[in-house]
N, C-alpha and C positions, 0 to 999 in steps of 0.2 A: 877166812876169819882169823884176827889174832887173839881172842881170848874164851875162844867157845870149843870145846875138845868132842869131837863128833867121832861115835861109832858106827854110825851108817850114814845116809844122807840125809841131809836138812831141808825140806819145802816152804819156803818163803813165802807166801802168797799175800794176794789181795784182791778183791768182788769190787765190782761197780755193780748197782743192781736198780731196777725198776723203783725202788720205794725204803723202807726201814723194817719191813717185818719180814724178818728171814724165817716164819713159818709159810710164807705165801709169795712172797716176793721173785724175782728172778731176775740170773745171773745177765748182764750185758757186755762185761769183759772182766777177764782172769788174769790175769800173770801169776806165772808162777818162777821163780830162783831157786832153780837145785841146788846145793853147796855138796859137794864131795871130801868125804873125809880125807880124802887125799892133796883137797886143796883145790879141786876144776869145779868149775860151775858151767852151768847151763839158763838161760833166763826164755819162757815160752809164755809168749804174750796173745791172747785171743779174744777178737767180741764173738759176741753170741746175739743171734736175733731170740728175745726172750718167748713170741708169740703173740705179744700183746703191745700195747702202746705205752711208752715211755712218758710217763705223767712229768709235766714243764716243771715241776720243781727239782725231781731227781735229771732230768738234765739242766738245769741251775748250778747242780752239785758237779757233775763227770762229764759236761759238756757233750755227751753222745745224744743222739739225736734218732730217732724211727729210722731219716733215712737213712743213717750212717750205720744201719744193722742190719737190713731190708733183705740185701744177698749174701747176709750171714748165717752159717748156722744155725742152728739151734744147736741146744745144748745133748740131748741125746745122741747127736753126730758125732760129736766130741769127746762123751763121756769114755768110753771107752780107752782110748787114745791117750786123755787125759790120766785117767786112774794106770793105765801101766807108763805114764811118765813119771808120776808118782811113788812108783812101784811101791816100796818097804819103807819112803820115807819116813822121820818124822817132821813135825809140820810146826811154823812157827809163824808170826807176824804181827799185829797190829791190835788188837780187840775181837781177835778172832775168838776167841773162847764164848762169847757172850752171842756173837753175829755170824760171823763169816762160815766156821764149821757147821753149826749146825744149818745153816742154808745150804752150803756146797753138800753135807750129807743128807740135807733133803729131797736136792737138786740129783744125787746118782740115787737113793731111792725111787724116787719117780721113774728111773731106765733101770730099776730092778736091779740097781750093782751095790756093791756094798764098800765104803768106806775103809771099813775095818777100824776104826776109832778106839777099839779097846784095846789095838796092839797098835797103835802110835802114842809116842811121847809129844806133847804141846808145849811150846813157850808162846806168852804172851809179853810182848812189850809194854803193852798198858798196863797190865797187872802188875811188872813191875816196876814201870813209872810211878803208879798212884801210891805203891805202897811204900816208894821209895821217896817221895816227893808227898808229902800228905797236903792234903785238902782239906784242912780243918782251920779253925780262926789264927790260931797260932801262926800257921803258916804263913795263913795271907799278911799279917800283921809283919813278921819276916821281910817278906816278898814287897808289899808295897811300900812299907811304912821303913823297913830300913832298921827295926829294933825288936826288944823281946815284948812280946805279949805279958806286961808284969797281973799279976793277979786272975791268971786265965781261969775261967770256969765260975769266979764270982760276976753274977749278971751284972753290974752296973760297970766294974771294968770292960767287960766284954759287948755293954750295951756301945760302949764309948768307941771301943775299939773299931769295932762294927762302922759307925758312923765315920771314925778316921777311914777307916779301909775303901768306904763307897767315894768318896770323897777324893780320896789317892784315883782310884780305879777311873771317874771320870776326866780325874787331868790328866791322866797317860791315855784313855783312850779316847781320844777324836770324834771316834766317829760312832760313840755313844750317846744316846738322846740326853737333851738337858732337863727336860719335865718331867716329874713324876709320872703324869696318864701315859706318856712314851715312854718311859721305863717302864712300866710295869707292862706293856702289850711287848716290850722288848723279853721281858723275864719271862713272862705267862701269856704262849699264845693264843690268841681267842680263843673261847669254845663255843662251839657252834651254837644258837639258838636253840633249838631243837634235842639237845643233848639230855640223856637221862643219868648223866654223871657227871662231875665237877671235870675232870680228864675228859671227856667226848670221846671216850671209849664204844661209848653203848648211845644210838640216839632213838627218839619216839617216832617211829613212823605208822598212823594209821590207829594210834593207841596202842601201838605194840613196840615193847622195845627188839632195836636192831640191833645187830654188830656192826661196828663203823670202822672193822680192820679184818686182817688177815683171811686165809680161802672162802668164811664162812660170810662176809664184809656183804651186806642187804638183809642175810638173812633174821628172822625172826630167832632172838632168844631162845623162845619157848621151844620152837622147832629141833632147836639146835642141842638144848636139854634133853629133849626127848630122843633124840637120832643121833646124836653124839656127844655122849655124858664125856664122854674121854678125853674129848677136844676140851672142855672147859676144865675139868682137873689139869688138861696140862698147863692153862694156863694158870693155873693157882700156884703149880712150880714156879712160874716165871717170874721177870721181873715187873711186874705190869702194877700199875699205879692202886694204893691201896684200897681207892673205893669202887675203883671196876670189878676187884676182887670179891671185894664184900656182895659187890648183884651175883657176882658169877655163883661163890656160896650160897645166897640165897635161892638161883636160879635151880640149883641141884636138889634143894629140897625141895621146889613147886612152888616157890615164891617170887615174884618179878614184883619192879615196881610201878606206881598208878602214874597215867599219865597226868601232866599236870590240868589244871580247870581248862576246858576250852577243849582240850585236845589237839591232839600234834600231827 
């Protein structure tokens, strides 16, 4: 590296994984780029057969395929192997702070090995992409339109702006839909029928609300309340959309919501 001053080694990495909830989800392939402070690197690239079947959208995303994992590993094989390649690194990459760590220190929990997380240093790229690069109207106004966002923060400049910005955003990009009803299924993916949240976080099965994600994904709320209070605090830590939150709160004090008329 030329502008990054390393006193041990640096871990590069990057997950392909079954899905998007690194509390349940699994590993399909690793790479990992040792950097030596001394200037030598090492790059160790592996899939992993996760155990379970590869849902057709996350291979949409990483092109890996059931069969193309079948006489792979699993990841327990590896773990091992992996964590002393790793040795004292610290560890950097991509959006890892939010996904990738905690799935891969989910991933050696499960074989009982420990990460060690509190004596590694992290860099994220993203984190300093975003903060470097903001995402706010200003910017985009910048970015597409070519000028200053004059009057920012007053609503009718910024209603204006807004509408210049979607406007830009559709002539540069192609192969964005032209109708309103395809844009907005473009912005907001359907939610399922069945859903007992605006997100489809949580849906009605039976008159009972389900989980519709991570390890706990069929099971009943209620159940889930009562046999694992701790699973839904954590996700109240998380990032998870604010009205899956607000059932999960009320879930903890004995409260679920009714299904709708008819029943689901």
């Amino acid at each position: 590296m030329k502008n990054l001053r390393l006193t041990r080694p640096l871990a590069v990495f990057d997950l392909e994984i079954t899905g998007t909830d690194p509390s349940s989800d699994r590993i399909v392939e690793i790479s990992v780029l040792r950097v030596e402070p001394g200037g030598g690197s090492e790059v160790r690239t592996r899939r992993v057969n996760p155990g379970r079947p590869i849902p057709p959208e996350a291979t949409a995303i990483h092109g890996i395929r059931d069969e193309d994992v079948r006489d792979e590993p699993e990841f327990r094989r590896i773990a091992r192997g992996l964590l002393d390649f790793l040795g004292d690194s610290d560890l950097a990459g991509f959006n890892i702070l939010r996904f990738d760590i905690p799935l891969l220190d989910r991933e050696f929990r499960d074989c009982g090995m420990d990460l060690e997380l509190a004596g590694r240093r992290v860099i994220d790229a993203m984190t300093i992409f975003h903060r470097k690069e903001p995402r706010h109207l200003s910017a985009a106004v910048a970015f597409y339109l070519g000028r200053e966002h004059v009057g920012a923060h007053g609503a009718e400049a910024d209603v204006t702006a807004s509408l210049d910005v979607l406007d830009a955003q559709l002539e540069r990009y192609s192969d964005l839909p032209r109708s309103v009803e395809e844009l907005d299924g473009w912005c907001r993916p359907p939610v399922p029928a069945d859903a007992a949240s605006p997100s489809g976080k949580f849906l009605f099965r039976n008159g009972e609300v389900v989980l519709a994600f991570g390890k706990h994904q069929g099971k009943a709320l209620r159940d889930v309340a009562r046999e694992q209070p701790d699973y839904l605090r954590w996700i109240l830590k998380q990032d998870f959309p604010p009205d899956a939150k607000r059932i999960v709160e009320s879930a903890l004090k004995g409260e679920f919501p009714d299904p709708p008329a008819g029943g689901r």
